[in-house]
C-alpha positions in Angstrom: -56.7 21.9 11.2 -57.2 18.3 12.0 -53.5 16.3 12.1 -55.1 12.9 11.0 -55.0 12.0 7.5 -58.5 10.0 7.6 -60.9 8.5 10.0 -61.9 5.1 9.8 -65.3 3.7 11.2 -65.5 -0.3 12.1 -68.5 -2.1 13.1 -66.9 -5.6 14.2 -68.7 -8.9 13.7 -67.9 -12.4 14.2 -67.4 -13.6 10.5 -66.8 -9.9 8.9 -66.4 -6.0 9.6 -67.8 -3.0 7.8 -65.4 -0.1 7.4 -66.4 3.5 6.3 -62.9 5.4 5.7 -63.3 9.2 5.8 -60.2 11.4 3.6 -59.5 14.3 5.6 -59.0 16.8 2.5 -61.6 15.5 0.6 -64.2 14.0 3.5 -64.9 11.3 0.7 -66.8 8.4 1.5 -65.3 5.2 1.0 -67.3 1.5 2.7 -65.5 -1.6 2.4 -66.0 -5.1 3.9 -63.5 -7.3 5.7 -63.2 -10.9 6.0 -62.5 -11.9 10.0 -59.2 -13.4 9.6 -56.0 -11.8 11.0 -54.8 -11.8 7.2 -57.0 -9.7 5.6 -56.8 -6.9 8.3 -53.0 -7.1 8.2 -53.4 -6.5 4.3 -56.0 -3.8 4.6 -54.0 -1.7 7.5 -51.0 -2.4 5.2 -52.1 -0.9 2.4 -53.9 2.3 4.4 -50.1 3.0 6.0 -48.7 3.1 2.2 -51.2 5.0 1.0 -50.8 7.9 3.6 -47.7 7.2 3.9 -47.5 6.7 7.7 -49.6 9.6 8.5 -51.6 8.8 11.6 -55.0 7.9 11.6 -58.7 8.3 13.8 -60.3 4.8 14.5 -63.5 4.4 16.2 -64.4 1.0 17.5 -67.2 0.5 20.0 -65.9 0.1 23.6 -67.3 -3.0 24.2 -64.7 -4.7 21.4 -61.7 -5.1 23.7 -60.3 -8.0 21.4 -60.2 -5.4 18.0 -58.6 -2.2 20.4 -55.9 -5.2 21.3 -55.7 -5.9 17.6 -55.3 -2.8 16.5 -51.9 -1.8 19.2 -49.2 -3.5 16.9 -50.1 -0.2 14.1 -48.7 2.6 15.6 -50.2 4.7 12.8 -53.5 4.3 14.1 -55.3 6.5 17.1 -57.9 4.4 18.6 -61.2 6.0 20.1 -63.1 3.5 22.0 -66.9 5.0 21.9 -70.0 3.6 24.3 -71.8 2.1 22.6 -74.7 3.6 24.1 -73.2 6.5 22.5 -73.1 5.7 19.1 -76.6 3.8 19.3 -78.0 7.4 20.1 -76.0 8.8 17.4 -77.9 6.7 15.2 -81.2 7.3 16.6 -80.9 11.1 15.8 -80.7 10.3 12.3 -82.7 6.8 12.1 -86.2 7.4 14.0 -87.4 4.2 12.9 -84.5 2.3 14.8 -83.2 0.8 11.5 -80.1 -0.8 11.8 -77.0 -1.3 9.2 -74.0 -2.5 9.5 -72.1 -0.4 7.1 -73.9 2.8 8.0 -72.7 1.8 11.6 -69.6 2.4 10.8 -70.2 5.3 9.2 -72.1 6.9 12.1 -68.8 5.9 14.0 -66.7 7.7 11.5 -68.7 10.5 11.4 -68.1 10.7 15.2 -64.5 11.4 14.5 -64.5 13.5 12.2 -67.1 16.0 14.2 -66.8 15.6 17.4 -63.9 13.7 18.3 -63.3 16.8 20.8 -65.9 14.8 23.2 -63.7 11.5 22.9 -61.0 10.7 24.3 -58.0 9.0 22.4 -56.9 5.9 24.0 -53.7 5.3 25.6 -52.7 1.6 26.9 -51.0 1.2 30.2 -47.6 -1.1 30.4 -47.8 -4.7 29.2 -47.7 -5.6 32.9 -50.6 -3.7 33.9 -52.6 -4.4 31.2 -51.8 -8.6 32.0 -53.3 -7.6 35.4 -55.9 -6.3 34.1 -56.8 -9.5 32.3 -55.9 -11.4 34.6 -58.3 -10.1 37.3 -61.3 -9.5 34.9 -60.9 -14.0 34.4 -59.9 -14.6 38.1 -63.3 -13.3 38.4 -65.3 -15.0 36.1 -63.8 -18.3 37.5 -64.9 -17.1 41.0 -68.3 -17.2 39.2 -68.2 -20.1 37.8 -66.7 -21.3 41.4 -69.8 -20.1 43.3 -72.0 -21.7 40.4 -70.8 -25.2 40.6 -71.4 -24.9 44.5 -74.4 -24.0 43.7 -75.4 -27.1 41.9 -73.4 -29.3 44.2 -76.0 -27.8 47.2 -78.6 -28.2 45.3 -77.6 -32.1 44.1 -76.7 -32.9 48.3 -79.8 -31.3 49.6 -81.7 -34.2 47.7 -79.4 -37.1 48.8 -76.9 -36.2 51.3 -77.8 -33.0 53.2 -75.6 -33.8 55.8 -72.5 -32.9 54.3 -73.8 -28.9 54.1 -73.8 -29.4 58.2 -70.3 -30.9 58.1 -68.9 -28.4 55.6 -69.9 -24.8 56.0 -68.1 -24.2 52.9 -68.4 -26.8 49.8 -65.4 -24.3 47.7 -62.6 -26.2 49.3 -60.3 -29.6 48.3 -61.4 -30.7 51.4 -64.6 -31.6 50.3 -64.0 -32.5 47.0 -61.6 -35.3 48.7 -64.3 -36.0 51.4 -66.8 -36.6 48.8 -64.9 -38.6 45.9 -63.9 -41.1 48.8 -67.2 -41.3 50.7 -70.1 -40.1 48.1 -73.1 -41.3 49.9 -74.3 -41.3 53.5 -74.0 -45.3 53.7 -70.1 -45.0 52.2 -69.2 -42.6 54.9 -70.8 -44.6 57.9 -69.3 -47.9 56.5 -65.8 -46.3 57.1 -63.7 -47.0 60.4 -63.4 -44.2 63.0 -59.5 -44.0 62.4 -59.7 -43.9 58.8 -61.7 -40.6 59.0 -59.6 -39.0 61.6 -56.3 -39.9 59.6 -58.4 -38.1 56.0 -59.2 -35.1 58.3 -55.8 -34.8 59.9 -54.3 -35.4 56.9 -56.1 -31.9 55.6 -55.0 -30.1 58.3 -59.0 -30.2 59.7 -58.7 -31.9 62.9 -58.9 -30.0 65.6 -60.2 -31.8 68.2 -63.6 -30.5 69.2 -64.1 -30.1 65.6 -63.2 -33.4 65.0 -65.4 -35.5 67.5 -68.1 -33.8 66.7 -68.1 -34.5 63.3 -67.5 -38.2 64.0 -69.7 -38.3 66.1 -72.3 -36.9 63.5 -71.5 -39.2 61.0 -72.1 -41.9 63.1 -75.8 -40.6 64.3 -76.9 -39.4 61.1 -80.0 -41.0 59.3 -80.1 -41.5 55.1 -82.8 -38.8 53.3 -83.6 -41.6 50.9 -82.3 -44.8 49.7 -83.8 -45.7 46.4 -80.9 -46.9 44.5 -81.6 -45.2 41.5 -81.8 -41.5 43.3 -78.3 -42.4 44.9 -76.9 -44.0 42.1 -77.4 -40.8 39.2 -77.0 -38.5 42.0 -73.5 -40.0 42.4 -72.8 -39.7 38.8 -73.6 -36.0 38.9 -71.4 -35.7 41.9 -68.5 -37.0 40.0 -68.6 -34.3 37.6 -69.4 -31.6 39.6 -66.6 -32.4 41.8 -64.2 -32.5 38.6 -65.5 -29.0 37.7 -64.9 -27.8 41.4 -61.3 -28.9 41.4 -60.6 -27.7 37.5 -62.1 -24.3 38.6 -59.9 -24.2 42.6 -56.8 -25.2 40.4 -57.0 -22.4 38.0 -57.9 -19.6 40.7 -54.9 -20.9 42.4 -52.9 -20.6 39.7 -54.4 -17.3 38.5 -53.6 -16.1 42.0 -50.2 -17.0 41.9 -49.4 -15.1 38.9 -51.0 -11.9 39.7 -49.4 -11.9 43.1 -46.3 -12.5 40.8 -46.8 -9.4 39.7 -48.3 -7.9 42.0 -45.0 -7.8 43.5 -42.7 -6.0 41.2 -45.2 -3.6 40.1 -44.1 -0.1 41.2 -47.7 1.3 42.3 -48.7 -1.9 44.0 -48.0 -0.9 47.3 -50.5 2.3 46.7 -53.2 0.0 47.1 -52.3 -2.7 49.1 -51.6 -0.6 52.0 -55.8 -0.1 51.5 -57.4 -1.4 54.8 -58.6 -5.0 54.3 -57.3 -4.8 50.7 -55.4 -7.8 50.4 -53.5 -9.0 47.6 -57.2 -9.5 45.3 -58.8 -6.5 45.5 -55.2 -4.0 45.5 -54.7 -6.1 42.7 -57.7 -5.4 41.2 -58.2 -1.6 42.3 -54.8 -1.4 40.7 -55.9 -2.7 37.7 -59.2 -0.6 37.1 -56.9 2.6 37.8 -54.3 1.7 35.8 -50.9 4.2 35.0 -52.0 6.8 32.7 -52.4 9.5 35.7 -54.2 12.3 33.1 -56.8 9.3 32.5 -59.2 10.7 35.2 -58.2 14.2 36.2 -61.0 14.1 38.8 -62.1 12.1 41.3 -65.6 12.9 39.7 -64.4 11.4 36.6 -63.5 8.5 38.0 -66.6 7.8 39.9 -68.7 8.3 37.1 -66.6 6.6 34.4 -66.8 3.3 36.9 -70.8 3.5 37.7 -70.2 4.4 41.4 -71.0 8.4 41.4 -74.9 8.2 41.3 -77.2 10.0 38.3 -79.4 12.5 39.3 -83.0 13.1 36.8 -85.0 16.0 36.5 -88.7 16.0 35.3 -91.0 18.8 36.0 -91.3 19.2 39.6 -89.6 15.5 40.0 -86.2 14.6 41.1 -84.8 11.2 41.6 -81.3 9.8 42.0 -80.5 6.0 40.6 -77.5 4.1 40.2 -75.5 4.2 37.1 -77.4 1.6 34.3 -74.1 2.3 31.7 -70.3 1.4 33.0 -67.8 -1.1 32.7 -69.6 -3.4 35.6 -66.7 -5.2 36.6 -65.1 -1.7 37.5 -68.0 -1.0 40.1 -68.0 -4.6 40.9 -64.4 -4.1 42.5 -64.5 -0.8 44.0 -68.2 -1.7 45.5 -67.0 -4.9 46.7 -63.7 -3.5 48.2 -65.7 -1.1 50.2 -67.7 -4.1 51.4 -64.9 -5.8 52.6 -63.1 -2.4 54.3 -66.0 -1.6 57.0 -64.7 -5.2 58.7 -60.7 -3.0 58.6 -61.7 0.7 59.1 -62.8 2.6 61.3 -64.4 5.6 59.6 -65.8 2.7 56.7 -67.6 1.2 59.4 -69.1 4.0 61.2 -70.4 5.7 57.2 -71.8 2.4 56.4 -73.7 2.1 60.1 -74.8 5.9 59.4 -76.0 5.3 56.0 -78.0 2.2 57.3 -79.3 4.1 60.4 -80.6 6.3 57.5 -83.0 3.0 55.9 -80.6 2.6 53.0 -80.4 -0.8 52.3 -77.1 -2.8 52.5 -76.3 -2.2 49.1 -77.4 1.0 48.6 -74.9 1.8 51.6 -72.2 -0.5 50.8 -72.4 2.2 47.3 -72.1 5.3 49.5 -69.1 4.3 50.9 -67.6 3.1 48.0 -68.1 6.9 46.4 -66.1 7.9 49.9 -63.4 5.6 48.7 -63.2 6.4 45.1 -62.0 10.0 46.0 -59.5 8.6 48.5 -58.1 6.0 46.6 -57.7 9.1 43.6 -55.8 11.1 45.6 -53.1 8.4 47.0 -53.0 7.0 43.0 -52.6 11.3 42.0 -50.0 11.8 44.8 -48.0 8.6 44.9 -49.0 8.6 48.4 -49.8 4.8 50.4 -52.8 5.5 52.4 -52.6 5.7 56.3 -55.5 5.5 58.2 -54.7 7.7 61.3 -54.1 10.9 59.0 -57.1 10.4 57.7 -58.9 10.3 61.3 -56.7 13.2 61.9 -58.5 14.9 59.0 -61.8 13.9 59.9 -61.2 15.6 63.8 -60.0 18.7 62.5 -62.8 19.0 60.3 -65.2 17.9 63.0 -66.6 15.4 60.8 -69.8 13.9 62.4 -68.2 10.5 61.6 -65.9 10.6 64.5 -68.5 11.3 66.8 -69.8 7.6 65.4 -66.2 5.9 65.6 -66.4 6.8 69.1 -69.4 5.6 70.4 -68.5 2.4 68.6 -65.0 2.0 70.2 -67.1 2.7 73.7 -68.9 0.3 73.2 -66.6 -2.2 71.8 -64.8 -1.7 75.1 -67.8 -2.8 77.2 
């Protein structure tokens, strides 16, 4: 006997949303349309709370709608069921060969989902206000890092035609240091124009003057010869400068202040120092590890169902007398992105990391393909320290890997041989 009153489908547009509500006792069907405006869906969920009087009700919203889910939290009548949207499109394939698509029978194929096989879903439980800021607050820390490595992109691209000297000078264009270096000097000819002491006193004054550093960038200022000099290439390419440069220090501003905050609370969260004691963690990626995990311990009982729920665990097909494994085409990507690029970062900080990944590559997997492999070694780590409330420590784990005679140490020693060499 099902304890909701009714179950309510939504397919969620820009400008309006299709609803199919489905009675429990009576399973009648009943389709309305919503205007997108935080009025009329405060009046319709209202009105659904009198008229069941407060009994609690199934929602099904496609995963990929974060904004309606957030929406949705201030009715605590209301059970949300985020479903994939792969999911639901498949639903609808079953009974819509053609691949004909409606909005309002959308949302009934979601309510439909509910009301038979809710079973396979799983209701959806937020973590604290505090974790779920961090959780937003990594997911745009990221996209600015994007939009970071795009503008230095285009700056490369614009100083490779006019000035490609300043990509010898600078290894890195990401920092204020350049942006400084090149609003004050934009062309080869402004640079060279400049006094000796006036550049030492702009580098010391950034802290980047150390001294063979120092002369021998002097000293290539001085020798270097202008890629062009038609006026007209110089004079747009400045202009273009200018605004990539104000982009570049928008974008350095806003990661600084987005890493402020989540170090902010970084700090008083109480399983923060579950991940940060991570090798090579640091305070982005325990931030963000701690983000994709979350509280809700009974959210992934496995280690399994974590690693396939983030897109790390590979898939395994079956045709005939064929068999092939691929990556994971369906999961949240910024979830793989951070466990993937965590592993990445933790073969420079461990020991075992570094001797799997070399193993995996002696094996012809390519970087990536590698880099994955170990990230599916971490995943079932990082689950049991997040199940056990247990920091990880690096020389139990070597302890574990010698009693089990892992063929791992067997690599972790030849490379500390040879490191000593």
């Amino acid at each position: 006997m099902s304890n909701f009153a009714a179950f309510l489908g939504i397919d969620w547009a820009d400008t309006k949303h299709d609803l199919c509500l489905i009675t429990a006792t009576t399973q009648q069907k009943e389709f309305r349309t919503l205007k997108h405006t935080p009025e009329a869906l405060q009046d319709f969920f209202l009105d659904l709370r009198r008229r069941f009087a407060g009994q609690p009700i199934a929602v099904a919203v496609e995963q990929s709608r974060g904004p309606l889910i957030f929406a949705l939290l201030k009715y605590e009548f209301l059970t949300l069921y985020p479903i994939h949207p792969t999911t639901l499109a498949r639903y609808r394939e079953a009974f819509s060969p053609s691949g004909a698509k409606d909005d309002p029978t959308d949302a009934e194929y979601a309510a439909e989902l509910l009301l038979h096989h809710r079973d396979r879903l799983t209701a959806w439980e937020p973590d604290d206000p505090a974790t779920r800021t961090l959780q937003f607050l990594v997911g745009q820390r990221r996209r600015l890092v994007g939009d970071r490595t795009r503008i230095s992109n285009r700056l490369t691209a614009l100083l490779k035609n006019y000035f490609p000297q300043v990509l010898d000078w600078f290894p890195d264009l990401r920092t204020t240091l350049v942006c400084d270096f090149l609003t004050q000097w934009p062309t080869l000819d402004a640079v060279q124009q400049a006094v000796p002491a006036t550049l030492e006193k702009f580098f010391r004054s950034h802290h980047a003057a150390r001294q063979g550093l120092l002369e021998r960038r002097l000293q290539a200022i001085k020798d270097s010869q202008p890629l062009v000099t038609d006026a007209a290439v110089l004079n747009a390419s400045v202009v273009l400068l200018k605004a990539l440069l104000a982009q570049m220090r928008v974008t350095l501003n806003a990661i600084n202040e987005f890493d402020c905050e989540i170090e902010r609370l970084c700090q008083g969260h109480a399983d923060y120092p579950l991940f940060a004691a991570l090798p090579g963690s640091g305070t982005v990626f325990a931030a963000r590890l701690l983000a994709a995990l979350g509280t809700q311990r009974t959210r992934f009982a496995t280690a399994q169902d974590l690693a396939c729920f983030s897109g790390v665990a590979p898939v395994i097909e079956r045709s005939g007398q064929s068999c092939w494994t691929r990556w994971r085409y369906f999961c949240p990507k910024f979830l793989r992105q951070s466990f993937v690029e965590f592993a990445g970062e933790s073969v420079k900080h461990s020991a075992w990391a570094k001797a799997h990944y070399a193993s995996q590559r002696a094996k012809g997997k390519a970087h990536a393909a590698a880099v994955r492999s170990l990230a599916f070694k971490w995943i079932r780590i990082i689950w049991k320290c997040w199940q056990t409330n247990t920091p990880y420590d690096e020389s139990v784990y070597l302890a574990c890997l010698k009693k089990r005679n892992s063929p791992l140490m067997k690599l972790i020693e030849a490379q500390t041989a040879a490191a000593q060499t």
